[in-house]
C-alpha positions in Angstrom: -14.4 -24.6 -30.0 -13.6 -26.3 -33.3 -11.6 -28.4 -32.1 -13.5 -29.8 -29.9 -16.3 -30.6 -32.2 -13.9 -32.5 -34.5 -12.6 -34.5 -31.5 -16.5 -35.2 -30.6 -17.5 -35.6 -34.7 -14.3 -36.8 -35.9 -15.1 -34.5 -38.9 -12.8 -32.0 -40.8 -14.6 -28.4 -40.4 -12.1 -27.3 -43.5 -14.0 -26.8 -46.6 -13.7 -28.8 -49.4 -11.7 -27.9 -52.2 -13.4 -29.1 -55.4 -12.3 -28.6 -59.2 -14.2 -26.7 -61.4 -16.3 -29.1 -63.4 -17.3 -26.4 -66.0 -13.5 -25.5 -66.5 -12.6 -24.8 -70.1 -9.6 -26.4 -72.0 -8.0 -22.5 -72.3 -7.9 -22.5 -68.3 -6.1 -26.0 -68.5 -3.8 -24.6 -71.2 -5.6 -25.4 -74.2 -6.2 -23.1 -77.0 -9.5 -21.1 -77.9 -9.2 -22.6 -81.4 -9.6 -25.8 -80.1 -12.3 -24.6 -77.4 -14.1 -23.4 -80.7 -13.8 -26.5 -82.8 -15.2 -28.4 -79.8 -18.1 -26.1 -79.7 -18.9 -26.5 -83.5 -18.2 -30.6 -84.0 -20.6 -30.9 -81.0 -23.5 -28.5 -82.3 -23.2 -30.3 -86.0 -22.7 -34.0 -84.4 -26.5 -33.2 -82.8 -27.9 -31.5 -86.1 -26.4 -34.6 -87.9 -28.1 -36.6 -85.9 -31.1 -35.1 -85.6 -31.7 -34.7 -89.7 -30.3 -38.5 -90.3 -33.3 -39.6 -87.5 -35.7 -37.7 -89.8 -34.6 -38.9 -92.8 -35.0 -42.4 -91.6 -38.2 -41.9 -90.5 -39.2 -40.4 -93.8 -37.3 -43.8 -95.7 -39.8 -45.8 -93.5 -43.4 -43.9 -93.4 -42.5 -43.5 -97.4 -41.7 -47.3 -98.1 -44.9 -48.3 -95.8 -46.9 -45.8 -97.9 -45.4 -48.1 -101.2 -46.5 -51.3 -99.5 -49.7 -50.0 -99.0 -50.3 -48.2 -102.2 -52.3 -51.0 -103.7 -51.7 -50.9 -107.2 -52.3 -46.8 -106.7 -50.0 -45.5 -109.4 -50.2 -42.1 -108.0 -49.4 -43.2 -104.3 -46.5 -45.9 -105.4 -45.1 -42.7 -107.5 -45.0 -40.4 -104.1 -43.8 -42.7 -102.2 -40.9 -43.8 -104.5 -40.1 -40.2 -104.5 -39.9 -40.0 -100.4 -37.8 -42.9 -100.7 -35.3 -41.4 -102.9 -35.1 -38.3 -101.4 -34.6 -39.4 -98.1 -31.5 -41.4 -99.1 -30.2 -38.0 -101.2 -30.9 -36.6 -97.9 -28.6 -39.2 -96.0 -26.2 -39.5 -98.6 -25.9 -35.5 -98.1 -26.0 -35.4 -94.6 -22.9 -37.8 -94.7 -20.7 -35.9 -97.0 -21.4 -32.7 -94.8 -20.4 -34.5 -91.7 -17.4 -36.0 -92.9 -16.2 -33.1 -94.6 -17.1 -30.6 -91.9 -15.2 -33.2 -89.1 -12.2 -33.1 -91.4 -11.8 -29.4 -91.7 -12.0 -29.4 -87.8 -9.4 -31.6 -87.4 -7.5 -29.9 -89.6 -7.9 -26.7 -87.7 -7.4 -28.3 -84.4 -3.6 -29.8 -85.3 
């Protein structure tokens, strides 16, 4: 019977053989360490990320508020201080990422 439908539908009834797409690199002969390490650089790439988009945001809302402070002592001061924290907090979230991406390659050699 299959046979005969192929010949009519010119189609292969065999099923397809597909890779695993969710595979991971200790099934392909990589190590756990370096399944591990992959884990952690991707969770602290997307914290990075996330905490330098807020400090950015915080370096501009924080330099509007100075352009609008208006000869506002008290506003210019509070603003300056956004400002300079949120380039401590950039400069900070650098160093972590560097040095945390070092000590994973590191591991992973």
């Amino acid at each position: 019977m299959n046979t005969i439908i192929e010949k009519v539908l010119a189609i292969d009834l065999n099923p397809l053989k597909l890779d695993n797409p969710v595979r991971s690199d200790a099934e392909v002969g990589g190590s756990y360490l370096s399944i591990i390490t992959t884990q952690i650089n991707t969770v602290f790439t997307i914290t990075c990320e996330v905490a330098a988009f807020i400090a950015f945001v915080v370096f501009i809302v924080s330099g509007f508020q100075y352009m609008t402070a208006a000869g506002n002592a008290e506003s210019a001061k509070k603003a300056v201080k956004g400002i300079i924290n949120s380039v401590v907090g950039l400069v900070v979230i650098s160093l972590s990422w560097i040095t945390l991406t070092t000590l994973l390659w590191l591991l992973s050699k």
